[in-house]
LOGU-951495 format. One record per residue (C-alpha): x, y, z. Coordinates in steps of 0.02 Angstrom, whole numbers, plus 32768, in hexadecimal, padded with zeros to 4 digits. Layout:
LOGU-951495
{x = X, y = Y, z = Z}
...
end
This chain:
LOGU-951495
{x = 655E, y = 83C4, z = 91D8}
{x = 64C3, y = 83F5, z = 9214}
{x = 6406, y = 840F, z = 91E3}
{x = 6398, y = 846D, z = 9249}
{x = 62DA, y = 843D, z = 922E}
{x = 627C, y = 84E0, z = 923C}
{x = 61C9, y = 849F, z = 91F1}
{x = 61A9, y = 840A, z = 9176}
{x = 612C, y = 83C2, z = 9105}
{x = 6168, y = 8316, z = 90E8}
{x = 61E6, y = 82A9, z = 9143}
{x = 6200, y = 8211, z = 90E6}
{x = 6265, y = 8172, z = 9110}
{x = 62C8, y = 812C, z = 9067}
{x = 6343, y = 8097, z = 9071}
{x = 63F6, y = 80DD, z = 9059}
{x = 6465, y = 8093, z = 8FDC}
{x = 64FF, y = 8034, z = 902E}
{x = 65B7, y = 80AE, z = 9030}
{x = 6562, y = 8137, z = 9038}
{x = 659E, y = 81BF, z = 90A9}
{x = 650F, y = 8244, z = 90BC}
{x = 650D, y = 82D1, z = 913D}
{x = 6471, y = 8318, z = 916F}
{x = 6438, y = 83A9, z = 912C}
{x = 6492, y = 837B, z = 9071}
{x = 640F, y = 8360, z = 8FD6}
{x = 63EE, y = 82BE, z = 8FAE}
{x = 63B7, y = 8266, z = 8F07}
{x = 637A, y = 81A3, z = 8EED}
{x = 63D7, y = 812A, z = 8E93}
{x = 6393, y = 80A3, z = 8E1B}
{x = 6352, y = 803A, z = 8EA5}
{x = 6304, y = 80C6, z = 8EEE}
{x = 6378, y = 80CB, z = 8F73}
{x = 63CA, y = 817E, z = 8FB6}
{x = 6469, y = 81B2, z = 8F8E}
{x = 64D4, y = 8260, z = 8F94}
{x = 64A1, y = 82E5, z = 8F05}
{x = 652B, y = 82E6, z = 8E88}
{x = 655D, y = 82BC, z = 8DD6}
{x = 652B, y = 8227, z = 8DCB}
{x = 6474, y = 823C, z = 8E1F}
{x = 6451, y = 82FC, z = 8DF9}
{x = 63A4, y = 82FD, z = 8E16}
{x = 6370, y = 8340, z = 8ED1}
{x = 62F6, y = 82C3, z = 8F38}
{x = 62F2, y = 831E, z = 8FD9}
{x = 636E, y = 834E, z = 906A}
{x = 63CF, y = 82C8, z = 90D6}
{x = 637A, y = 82D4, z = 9193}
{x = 63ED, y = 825E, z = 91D4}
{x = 64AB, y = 8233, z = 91C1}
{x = 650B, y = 819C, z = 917C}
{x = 65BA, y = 8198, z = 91AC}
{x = 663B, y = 8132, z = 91E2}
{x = 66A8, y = 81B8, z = 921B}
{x = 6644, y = 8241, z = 9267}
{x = 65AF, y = 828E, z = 92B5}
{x = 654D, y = 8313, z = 9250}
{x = 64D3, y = 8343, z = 92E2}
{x = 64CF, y = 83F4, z = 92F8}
{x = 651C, y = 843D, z = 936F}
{x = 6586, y = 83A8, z = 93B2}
{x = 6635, y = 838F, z = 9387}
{x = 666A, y = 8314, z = 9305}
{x = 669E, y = 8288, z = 9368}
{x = 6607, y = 8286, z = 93E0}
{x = 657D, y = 81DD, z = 93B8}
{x = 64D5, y = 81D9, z = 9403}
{x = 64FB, y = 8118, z = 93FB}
{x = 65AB, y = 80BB, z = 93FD}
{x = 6567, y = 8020, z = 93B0}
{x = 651E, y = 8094, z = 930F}
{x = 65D4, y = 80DF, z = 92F2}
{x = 6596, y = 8180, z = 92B3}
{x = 64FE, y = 813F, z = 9247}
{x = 6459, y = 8174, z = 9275}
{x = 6423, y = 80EF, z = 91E6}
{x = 645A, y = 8067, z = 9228}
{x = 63D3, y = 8003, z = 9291}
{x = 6350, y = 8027, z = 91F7}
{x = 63C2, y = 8032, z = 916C}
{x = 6348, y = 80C1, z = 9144}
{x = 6373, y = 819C, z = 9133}
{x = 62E2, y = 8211, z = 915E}
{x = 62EF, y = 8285, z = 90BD}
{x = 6277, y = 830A, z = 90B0}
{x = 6219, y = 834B, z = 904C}
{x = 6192, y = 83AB, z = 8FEB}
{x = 61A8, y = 8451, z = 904F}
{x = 61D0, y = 8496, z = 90FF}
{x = 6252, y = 8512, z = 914C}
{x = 6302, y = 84E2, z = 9180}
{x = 63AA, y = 853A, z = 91A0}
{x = 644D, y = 84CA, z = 916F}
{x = 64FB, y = 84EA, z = 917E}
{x = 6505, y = 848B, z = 90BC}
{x = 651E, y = 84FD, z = 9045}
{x = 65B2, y = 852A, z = 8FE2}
{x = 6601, y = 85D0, z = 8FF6}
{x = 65B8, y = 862E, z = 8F70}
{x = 650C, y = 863A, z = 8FC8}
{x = 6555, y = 86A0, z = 904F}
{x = 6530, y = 8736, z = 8FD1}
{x = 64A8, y = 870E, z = 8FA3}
{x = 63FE, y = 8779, z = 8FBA}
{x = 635F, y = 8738, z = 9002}
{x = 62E6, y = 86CE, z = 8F96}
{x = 6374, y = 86A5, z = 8F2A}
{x = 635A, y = 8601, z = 8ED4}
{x = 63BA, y = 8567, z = 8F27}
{x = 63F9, y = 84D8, z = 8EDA}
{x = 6467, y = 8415, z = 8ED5}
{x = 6513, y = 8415, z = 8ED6}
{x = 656C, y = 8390, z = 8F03}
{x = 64FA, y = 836F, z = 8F8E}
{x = 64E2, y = 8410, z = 8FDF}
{x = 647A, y = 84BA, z = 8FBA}
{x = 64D9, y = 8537, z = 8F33}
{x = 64B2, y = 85AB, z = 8EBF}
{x = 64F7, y = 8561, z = 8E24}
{x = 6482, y = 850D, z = 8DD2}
{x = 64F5, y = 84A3, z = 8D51}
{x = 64D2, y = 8404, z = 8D9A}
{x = 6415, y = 840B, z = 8DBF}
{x = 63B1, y = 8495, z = 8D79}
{x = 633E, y = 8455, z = 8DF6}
{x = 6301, y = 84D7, z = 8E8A}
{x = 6324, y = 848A, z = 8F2F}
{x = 62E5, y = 851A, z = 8F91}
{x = 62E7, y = 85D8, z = 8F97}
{x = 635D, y = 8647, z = 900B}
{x = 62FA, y = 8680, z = 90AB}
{x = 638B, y = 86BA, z = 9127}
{x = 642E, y = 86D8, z = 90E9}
{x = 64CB, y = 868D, z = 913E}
{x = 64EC, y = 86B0, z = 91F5}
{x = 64FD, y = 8666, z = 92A0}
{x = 6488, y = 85F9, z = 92D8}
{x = 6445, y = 8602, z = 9397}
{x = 645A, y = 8558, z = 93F2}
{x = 63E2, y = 857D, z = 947C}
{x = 6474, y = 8572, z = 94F6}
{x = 647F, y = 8614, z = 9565}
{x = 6525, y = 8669, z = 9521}
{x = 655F, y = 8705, z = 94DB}
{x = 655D, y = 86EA, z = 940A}
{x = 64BA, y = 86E4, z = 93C1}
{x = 6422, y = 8754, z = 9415}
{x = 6458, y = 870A, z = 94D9}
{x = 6481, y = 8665, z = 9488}
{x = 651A, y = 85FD, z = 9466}
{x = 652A, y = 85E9, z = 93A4}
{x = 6511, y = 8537, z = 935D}
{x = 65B6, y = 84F9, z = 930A}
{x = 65B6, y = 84AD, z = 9253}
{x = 6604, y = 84C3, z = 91CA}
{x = 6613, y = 8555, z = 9151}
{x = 6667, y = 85A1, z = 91F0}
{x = 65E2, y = 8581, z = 9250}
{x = 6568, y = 85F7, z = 91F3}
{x = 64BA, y = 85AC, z = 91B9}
{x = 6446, y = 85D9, z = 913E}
{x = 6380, y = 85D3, z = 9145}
{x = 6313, y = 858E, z = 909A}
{x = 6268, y = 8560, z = 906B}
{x = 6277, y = 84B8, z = 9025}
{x = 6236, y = 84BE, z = 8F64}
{x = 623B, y = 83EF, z = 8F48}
end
């Protein structure tokens, strides 16, 4: 649902291949026309991490509930004027709330990787690092005064609203 851009190297803008449904945050690989698409089976190789969210059913902005839009005529994608996704790239910091569940336990500097689209430790489908573990799962502050997270309000997400922090390896 969400990324959270901490510090990066390289923001790049890539044209995104059409029916795709990519939230930000999820790792991203290229297709044959050099055109982004979800990390999966069928494109296992890792380009960079989605900055922006294609959609045609909900928001992924962090923070903001599902069914919020910046823009009614976009409908949920943040691609849609350009046709282009910031991915980034080639280092930085960021904390996500995608990750499958088995890098809750995990320890910090533990090696990240693609799977399905989001960070994991299984390495089956890319042996690719993606990034390295910096801040294991937890609340994230919001930087709205509240009561959950050091005198802030925690940021929703997924994963239970718990985010991790990485150093981006790709």
């Amino acid at each position: 649902m969400a990324l959270v851009e901490k510090f990066h190297v390289v923001a790049a803008e890539r044209d995104v291949a059409s029916g795709q449904t990519i939230k930000e945050g999820q790792v991203v690989s290229l297709n044959t026309s050099a055109e982004v698409v979800l990390q999966g089976d069928s494109y296992r190789t890792p380009y960079g991490i989605a900055g922006d969210t294609k959609s045609t059913s909900a928001s992924a902005m962090p923070g903001v509930a599902a069914g919020w839009q910046n823009r009614v005529s976009d409908y949920f994608d943040e691609t849609k004027a350009s046709g282009k996704m910031t991915v980034y790239h080639s280092g930085g910091e960021f904390a996500t709330d995608q990750f499958a569940t088995n890098v809750a336990s995990s320890t910090i500097m533990d090696p990240l990787y693609a799977y399905d689209g989001v960070l994991d430790t299984n390495s089956g489908q890319s042996s690719i690092v993606v990034g390295y573990l910096t801040q294991a799962a937890a609340a994230y502050p919001s930087g709205v005064p509240g009561v959950d997270v050091n005198g802030d309000q925690a940021l929703s997400g997924d994963n239970s609203n718990t985010y991790i922090e990485y150093k981006l390896a790709i």
